[in-house]
Structure formats: C-alpha cells, structure tokens
N, C-alpha and C positions, 0 to 999 in steps of 0.2 A: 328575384330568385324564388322559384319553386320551393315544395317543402322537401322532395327529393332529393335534391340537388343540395339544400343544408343537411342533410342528415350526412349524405355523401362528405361533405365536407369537413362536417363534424366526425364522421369515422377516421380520414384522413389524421386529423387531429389527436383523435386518442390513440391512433396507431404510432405516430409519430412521438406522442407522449411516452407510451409502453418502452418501444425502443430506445428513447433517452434514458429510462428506468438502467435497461438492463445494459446499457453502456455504461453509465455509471457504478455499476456492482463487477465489470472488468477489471482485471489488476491494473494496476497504475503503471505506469512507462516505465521502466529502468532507467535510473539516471547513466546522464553520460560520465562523468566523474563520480566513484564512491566516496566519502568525505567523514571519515572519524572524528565520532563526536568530543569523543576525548581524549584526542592529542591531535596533532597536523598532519598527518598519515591521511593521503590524498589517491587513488589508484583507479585508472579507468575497469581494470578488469575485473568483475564479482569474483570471482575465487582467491587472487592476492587480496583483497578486501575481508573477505571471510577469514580468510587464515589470518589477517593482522587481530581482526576482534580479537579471536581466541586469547589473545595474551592478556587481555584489559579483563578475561571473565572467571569470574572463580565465585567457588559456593559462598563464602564469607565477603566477596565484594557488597554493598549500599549499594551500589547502581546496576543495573540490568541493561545490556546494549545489545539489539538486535542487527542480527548478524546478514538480514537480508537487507537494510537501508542505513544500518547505522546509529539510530534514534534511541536514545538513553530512557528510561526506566525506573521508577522507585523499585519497585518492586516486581517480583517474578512474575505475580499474576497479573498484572498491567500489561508486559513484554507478552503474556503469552495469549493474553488478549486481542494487543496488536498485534501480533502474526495470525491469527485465524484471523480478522477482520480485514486486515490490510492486506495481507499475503499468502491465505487461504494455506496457511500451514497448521495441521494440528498439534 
C-alpha cells in the first residue's frame, strides 16, 4: 500500500471517529414504556407520564425525579444536571 492511499485511509478513519463522537452527544431514544421510579405507574405515552411525576414532587420532598425518563435524584442540583446533560433541558 502506497503512502497515499494510508493517509486516505487513515482520513476515512478519523472521519468516521468524529461522527461516532457526535452520535454519541444525540439524545437518547425515548423509551417505549415510561416506568416510575417510585411507585408502579407504568405508561407508554410521555405526557400521561409527566403528569403522573407531578404528584411524587414537592419543594420539601428528599428525592428529585425527572420528569423526562423517570430517574430519581438526591438532590435538585444532580436532577438539573441530568436534564442539561441527558436531556438538553436548561
């Protein structure tokens, strides 16, 4: 193999690297079932899902549950961490 022909190849490669980069920083799939973390409240469609959170959240609750996947929380700033991170919510 020529040396053109690896650099060519070697471009291919980091091209292909880049791209795997920025698939990775895509949101994540929407699950097919939403699934409460804390209680049995199961519902395919995000909006009945959202509206069941609301009951589980209050200013003086211990636990923080996000409202876009479910996933429970020590604390406020953790929750609002994972939603800019995960969910590109500010």
């Amino acid at each position: 193999m020529n040396f053109i022909a690896s650099l060519s190849n070697f471009g291919y490669y980091v091209k292909f690297q880049i791209l795997m980069i920025f698939k990775a920083q895509e949101e994540p799939p929407l699950p097919d079932v939403y699934k409460c973390a804390k209680c049995d409240f199961q519902h395919r469609s995000r909006e009945d899902f959202q509206r069941h959170i609301k009951i589980h959240l209050s200013a003086n609750s211990e636990d923080k549950q996000c409202t876009e996947c479910g996933q429970s929380f020590a604390s406020l700033s953790a929750l609002e961490k994972h939603l800019f991170m995960s969910h590109k919510v500010n």
